[in-house]
N, C-alpha and C positions, 0 to 999 in steps of 0.2 A: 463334538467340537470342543476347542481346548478354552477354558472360561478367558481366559484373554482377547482370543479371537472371538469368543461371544459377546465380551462387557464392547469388545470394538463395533462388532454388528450393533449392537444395541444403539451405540450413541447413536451411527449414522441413522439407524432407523429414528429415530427420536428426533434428530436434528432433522429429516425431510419431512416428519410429522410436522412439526412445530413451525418451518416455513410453508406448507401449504394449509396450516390453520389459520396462520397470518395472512397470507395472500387472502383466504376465503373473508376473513374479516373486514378485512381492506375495502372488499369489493362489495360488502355489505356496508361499512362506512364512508364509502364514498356514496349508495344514494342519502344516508340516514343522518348523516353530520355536516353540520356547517362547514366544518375546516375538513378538507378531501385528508385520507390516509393519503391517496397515493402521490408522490412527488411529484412537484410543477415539472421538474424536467423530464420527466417521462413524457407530459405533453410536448414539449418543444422535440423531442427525439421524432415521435408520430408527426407532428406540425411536418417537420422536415422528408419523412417519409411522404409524407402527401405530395409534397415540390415535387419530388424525385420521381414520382409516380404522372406528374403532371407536366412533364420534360423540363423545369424549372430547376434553380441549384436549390441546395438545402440554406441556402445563407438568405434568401428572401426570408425564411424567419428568423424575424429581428431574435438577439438573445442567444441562437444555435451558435456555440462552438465548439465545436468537437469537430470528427475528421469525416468525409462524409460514408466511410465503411461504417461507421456504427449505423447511419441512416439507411444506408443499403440493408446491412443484416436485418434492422426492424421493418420493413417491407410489409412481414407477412403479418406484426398486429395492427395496420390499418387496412391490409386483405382479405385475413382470414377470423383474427381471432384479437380483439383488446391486450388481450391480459397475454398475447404469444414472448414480448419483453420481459415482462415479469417473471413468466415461468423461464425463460433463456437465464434471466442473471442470477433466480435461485438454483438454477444448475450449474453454472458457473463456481456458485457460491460451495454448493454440495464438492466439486473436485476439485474446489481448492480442499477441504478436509481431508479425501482423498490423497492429495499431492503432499498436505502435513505428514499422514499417516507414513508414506512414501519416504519422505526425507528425513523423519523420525528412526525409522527400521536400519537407513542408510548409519544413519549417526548410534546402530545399536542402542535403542533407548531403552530403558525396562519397560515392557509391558502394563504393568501398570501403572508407572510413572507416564508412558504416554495416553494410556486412555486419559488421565490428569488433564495433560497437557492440552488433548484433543477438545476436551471440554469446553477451554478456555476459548474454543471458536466456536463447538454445536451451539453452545449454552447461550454464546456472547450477546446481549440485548442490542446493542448497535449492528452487527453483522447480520443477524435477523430483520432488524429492522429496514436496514437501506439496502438489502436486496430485493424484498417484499414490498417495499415502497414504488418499485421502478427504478433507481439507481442502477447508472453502469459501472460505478468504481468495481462491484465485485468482479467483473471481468480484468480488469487490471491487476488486482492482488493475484488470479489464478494465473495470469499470463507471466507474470514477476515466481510464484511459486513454481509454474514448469518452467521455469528457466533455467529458478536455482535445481530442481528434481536434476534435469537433463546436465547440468554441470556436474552434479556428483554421480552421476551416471557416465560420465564422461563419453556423452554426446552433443560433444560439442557444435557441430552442425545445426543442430534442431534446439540447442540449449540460443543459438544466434537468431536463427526466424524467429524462434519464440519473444528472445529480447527484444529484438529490432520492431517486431508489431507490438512491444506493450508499448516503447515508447512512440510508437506513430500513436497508439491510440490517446494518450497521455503522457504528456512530456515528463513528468518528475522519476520514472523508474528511471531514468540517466544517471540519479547519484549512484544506481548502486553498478555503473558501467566499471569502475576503477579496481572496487575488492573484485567483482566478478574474475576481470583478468588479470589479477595478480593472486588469485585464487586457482586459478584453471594450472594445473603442473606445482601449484607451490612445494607436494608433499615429494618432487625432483629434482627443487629446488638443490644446484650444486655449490657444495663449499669453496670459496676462494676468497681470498683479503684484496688480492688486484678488486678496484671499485668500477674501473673499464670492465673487467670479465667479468664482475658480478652485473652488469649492467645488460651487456650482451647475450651472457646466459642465462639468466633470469629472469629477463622482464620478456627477451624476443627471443618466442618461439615458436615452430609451428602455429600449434594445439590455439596458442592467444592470437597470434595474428589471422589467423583462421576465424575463430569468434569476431575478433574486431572489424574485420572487413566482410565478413557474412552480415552479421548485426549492421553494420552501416550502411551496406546493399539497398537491405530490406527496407531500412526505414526513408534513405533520401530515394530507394527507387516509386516506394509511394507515395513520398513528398513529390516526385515527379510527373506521376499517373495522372493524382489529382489537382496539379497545377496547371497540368494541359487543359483539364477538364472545367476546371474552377476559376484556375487563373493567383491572382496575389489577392484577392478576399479570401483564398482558403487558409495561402499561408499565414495571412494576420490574423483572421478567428481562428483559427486550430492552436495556433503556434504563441505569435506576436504579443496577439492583444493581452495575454498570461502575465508577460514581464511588465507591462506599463500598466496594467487591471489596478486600480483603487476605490474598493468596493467600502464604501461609508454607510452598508447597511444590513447586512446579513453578513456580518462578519464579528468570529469569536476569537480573531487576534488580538494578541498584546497591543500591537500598534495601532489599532481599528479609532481611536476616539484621536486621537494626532492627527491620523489621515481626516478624520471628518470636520475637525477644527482650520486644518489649514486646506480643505479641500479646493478653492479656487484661490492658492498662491501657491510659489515655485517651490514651497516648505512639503509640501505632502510628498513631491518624488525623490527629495533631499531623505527624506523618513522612509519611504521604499528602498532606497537605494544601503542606507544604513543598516536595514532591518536583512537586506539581500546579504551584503558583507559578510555579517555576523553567523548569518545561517550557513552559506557556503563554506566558509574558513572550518565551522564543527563538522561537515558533511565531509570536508576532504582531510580534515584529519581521523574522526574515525573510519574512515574507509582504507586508510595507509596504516593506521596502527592497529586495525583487528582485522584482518581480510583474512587472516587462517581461521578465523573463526566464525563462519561465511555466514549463517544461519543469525549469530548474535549483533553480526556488524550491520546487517540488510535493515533489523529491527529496529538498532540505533537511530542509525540513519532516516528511516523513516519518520521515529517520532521527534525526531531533531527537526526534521523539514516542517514539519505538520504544527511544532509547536511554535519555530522560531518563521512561519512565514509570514509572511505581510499579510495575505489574506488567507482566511482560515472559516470553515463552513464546518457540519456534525460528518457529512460523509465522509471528509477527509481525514476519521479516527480509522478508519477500518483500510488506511493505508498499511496503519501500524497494528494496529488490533488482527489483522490478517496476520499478522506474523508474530504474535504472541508467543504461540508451542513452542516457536523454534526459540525466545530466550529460556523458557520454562526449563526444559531439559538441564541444559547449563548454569545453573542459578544456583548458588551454593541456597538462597533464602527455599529455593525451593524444594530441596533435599533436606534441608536439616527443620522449615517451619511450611509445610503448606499451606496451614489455615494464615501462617502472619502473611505469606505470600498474595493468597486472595483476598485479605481484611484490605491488604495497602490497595489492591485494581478497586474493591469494592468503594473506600474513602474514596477514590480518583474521581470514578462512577457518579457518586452522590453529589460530587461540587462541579462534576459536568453538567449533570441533571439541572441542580439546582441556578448554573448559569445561564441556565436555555429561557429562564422564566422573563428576565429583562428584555432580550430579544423579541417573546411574545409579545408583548407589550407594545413595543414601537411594531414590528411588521402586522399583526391581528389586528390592535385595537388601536393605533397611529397617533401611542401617548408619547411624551417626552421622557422616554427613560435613557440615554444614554449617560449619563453622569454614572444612575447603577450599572450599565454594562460593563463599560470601562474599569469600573470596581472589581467585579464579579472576573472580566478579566485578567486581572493581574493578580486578583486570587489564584487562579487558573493555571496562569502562567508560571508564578514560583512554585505552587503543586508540582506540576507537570516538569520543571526545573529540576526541583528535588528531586519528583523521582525517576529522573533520568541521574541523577546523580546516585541515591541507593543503589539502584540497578546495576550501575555501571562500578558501583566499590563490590557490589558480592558478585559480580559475574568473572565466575571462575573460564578464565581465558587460559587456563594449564590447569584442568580438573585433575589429573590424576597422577601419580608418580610417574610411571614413562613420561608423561606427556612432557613434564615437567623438566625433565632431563633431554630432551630432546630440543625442548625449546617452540613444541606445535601444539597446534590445536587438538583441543578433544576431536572435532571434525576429521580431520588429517588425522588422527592418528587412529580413528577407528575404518579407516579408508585404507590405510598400510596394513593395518590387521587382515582386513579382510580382502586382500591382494595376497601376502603370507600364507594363507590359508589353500588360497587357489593352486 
């Protein structure tokens, strides 16, 4: 075996070691510790399985919002086995690494630059964590990952199912609807200065109108399923109650101590709606000015959502932390300095950590700490500001001479290589 494709074997071995070491710990600390490892919403997910098993909806338990396919899939750990969710979203979690590897190989990455890369998901302490906890986000990132695989695979068909059920499962994979299809054909994209022909031939074609109305299918045809079945309580806990949600207490938002200050006047959804603005106007700019570069814009994107939303929890890192590799590859900091590369995620790490602590405080032991959260907060947030701003000055968006001259992405351009070649 060639040591590339060994040091790759190794990680993933390593990486299902390490989440079923966790899992086993988990399930030793939840009888042995006060505070359960495993996440409360892993109980509301079973809560809900239970309804469903008991001809009930999943919405009699109070708190469930999700769609009720995830309740249907967990079935079998209130039948067969507890821990059947856990192990499902640590496999989920395992192919999304797979789908890196995948989309890395696509994008010609070095070999050992990607095991690197791959790392920065086997290794990642949050990614481990909120899979092994019972979280279902990692089904999301996997579903967002075969999306983008099956777009640079140009299967486009099953790149659309794919889409369309991440967002039924989870509304937020929508931002990255816009690069997706203006990604899909970009590297055929034809020259013309008419702005009508470049509009016609350009934006509508097959290949995307295909995507757009596949992906749309899927998700209002399950919006439909379980509307018959559920009725408008699905649509406003799945969906609704997202946009109006002003959560004044497990919340690691910038905006989190505003909403709590003004929480019973008309100031708190004035401060939502502001905080909405802001975040959407960055999400649909970078999705228009880096979509050639599909892998780096998905990433943006996400940690632009994640940082700039009104409400903001720990699972919601591994939106963006799921899509780490894919800037890694691209990153001039990470060619020319690795270690400054993981010094800066590593500082990131240590002021998330250390902001978790005021939280504990008010939700554990029901002190008065929000004056330090709100702190610890906007620490956070210019962090996280910053280094969405580093990232985005050395992210080489024309790595290479061709690239350069052509005016594409690394992406595209190692996608017409390897079309020439054929």
């Amino acid at each position: 075996m060639p040591p590339q494709k060994q040091s790759t074997k190794v990680l993933f071995t390593w990486a299902v070691i390490i989440r079923l070491g966790f899992l086993l710990l988990g399930m030793l600390g939840d009888r042995l510790w006060s505070i359960k490892y495993t996440d409360y919403d892993y109980k509301v997910y079973n809560d809900a399985s239970k309804r469903i098993l008991q001809g009930k909806s999943p919405y009699d338990r109070i708190t469930y919002r999700y769609t009720p396919l995830l309740a249907y899939i967990l079935i079998p750990s209130v039948t067969v086995i507890h821990e059947f969710g856990k192990i499902l979203f640590i496999t989920f979690d395992i192919i999304s690494g797979f789908l890196l590897n995948s989309i890395l190989d696509k994008f010609r990455v070095a070999n050992d630059s990607k095991v690197y890369a791959l790392a920065l998901w086997a290794y990642c302490p949050l990614t481990i964590i909120i899979s092994t906890r019972g979280n279902a986000d990692s089904l999301i990132v996997m579903l967002s990952l075969l999306t983008l695989q099956r777009v640079l695979s140009e299967k486009y068909i099953q790149a659309a199912l794919c889409f369309g059920l991440a967002v039924h499962f989870k509304i937020y994979p929508v931002i990255y609807a816009a690069p997706l299809f203006l990604f899909i054909e970009s590297q055929r994209d034809p020259a013309t200065k008419s702005p009508w022909s470049w509009m016609w031939m350009k934006v509508w074609n097959r290949q995307r109108l295909t995507f757009a109305f596949v992906s749309a299918g899927v998700f209002f045809g399950l919006i439909g399923v379980f509307y018959m079945m559920y009725g408008y309580e699905f649509l406003f806990e799945t969906y609704l109650y997202h946009f109006s949600r002003q959560d004044h207490r497990h919340n690691l938002s910038f905006h989190f101590y505003l909403i709590y200050l003004f929480y019973d006047s008309g100031y708190s959804g004035m401060i939502g709606s502001v905080a909405f603005l802001a975040q959407w106007v960055l999400i649909f700019f970078f999705g228009f000015r880096f979509y050639k570069d599909i892998g780096v814009c998905m990433f943006f994107q996400s940690l632009i959502f994640v940082v700039f939303n009104k409400v903001c929890t720990a699972q919601y890192f591994i939106w963006f932390l799921g899509l780490l590799p894919l800037l890694a590859y691209n990153n001039q900091i990470w060619h020319n300095s690795k270690k400054l590369f993981v010094f800066i995620w590593v500082t990131w790490f240590a002021t998330e950590c250390a902001m978790l602590a005021a939280p504990y405080k008010v939700e554990m032991r029901g002190e008065n700490a929000f004056r330090p959260i709100f702190g610890s907060n906007c620490i956070f947030f210019i962090e996280s500001v910053a280094l969405l701003c580093v990232l985005l000055h050395l992210s080489l968006i024309h790595i290479s001479e061709p690239t350069r001259l052509l005016s594409i992405s690394y992406a595209v351009f190692c996608l017409k290589k390897k079309k020439k070649k054929k």
